[in-house]
PLY file of the C-alpha trace (Angstrom):
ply
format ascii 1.0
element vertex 90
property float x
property float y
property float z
element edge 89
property int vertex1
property int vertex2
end_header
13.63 -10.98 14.50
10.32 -9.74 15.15
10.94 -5.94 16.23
13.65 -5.94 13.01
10.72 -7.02 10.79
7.85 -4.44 12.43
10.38 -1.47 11.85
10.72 -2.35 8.64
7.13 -2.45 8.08
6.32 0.88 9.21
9.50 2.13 6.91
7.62 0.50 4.09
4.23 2.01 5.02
6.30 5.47 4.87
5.24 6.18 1.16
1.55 5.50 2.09
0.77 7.06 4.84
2.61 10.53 2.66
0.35 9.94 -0.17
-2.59 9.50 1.94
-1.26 13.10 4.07
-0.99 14.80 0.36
-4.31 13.71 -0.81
-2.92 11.55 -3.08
-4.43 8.12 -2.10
-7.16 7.35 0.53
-6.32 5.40 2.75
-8.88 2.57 4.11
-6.92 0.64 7.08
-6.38 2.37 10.02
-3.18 4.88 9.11
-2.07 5.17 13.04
0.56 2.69 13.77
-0.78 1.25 16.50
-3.78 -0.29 15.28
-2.10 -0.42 11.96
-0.53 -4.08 10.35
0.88 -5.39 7.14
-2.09 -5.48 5.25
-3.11 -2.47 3.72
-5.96 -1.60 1.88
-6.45 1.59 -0.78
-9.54 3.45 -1.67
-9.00 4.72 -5.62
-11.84 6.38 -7.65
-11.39 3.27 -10.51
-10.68 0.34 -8.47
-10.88 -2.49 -11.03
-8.81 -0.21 -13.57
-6.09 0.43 -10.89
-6.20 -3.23 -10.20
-5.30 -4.09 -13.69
-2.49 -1.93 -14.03
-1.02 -3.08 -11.01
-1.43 -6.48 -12.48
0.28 -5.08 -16.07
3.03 -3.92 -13.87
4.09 -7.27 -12.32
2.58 -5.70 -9.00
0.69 -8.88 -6.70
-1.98 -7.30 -4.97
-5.94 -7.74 -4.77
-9.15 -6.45 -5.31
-11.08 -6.35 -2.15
-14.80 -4.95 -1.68
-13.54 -1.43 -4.32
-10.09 -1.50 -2.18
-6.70 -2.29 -3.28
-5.27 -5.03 -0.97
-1.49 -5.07 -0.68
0.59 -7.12 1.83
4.01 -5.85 1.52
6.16 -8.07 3.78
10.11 -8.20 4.86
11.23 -8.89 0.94
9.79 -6.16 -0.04
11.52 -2.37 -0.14
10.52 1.36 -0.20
10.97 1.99 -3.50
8.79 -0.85 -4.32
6.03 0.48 -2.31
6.64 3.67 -3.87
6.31 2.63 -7.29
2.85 1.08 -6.35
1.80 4.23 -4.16
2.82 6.14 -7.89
0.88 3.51 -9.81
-2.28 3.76 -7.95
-2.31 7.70 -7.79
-1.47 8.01 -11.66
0 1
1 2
2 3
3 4
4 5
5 6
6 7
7 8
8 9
9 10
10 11
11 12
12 13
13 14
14 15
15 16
16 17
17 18
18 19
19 20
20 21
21 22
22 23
23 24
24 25
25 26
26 27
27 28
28 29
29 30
30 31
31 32
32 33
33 34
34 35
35 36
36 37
37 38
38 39
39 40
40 41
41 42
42 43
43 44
44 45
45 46
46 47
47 48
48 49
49 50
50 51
51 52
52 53
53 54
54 55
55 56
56 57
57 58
58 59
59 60
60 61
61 62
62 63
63 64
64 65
65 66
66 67
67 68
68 69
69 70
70 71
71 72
72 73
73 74
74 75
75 76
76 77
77 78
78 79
79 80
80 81
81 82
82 83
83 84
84 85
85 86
86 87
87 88
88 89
C-alpha cells in the first residue's frame, strides 16, 4: 500500500541524505522529509562525467540543469542506492 511504499522510500533515501550529512554529495531537493519525494536530484562538481559513469554502470538516471536526477521507486533497494550514492562521490 501507500504508507508501505513511502517508508520504503525514505529507507532508500537513507544513503543520501548520509552522504549529503558527510559532505560527500550535495544535495539539491529538499533533504527534510516532509517536503521531500521520490525524485531526487544531486549537485556533483562534473555533472556530465558523473552522468556517464552512471550510464557505464547500468545505473538509469538523468542529467537535469548540472543535477543528477534519480527516481528510485519500490523495486529498487538500499544497496542499490548506495552503490549510486558511491558512484557519484568517487
Amino acid at each position: 500500500g501507500v504508507d508501505a511504499i513511502a517508508k520504503h522510500l525514505l529507507a532508500l533515501r537513507a544513503p543520501l541524505i548520509d552522504a549529503t550529512e558527510r559532505g560527500r554529495l550535495t544535495l539539491s531537493s529538499p533533504p527534510d522529509p516532509e517536503r521531500g519525494s521520490g525524485i531526487w536530484c544531486v549537485r556533483v562538481r562534473d555533472a556530465a562525467s558523473a552522468f556517464g559513469a552512471l550510464q557505464a554502470a547500468g545505473v538509469v538516471a538523468s542529467l537535469r540543469e548540472g543535477n543528477i536526477r534519480l527516481s528510485p521507486h519500490v523495486y529498487n533497494t538500499v544497496d542499490e542506492v548506495a552503490r549510486v550514492v558511491d558512484l557519484l562521490a568517487s
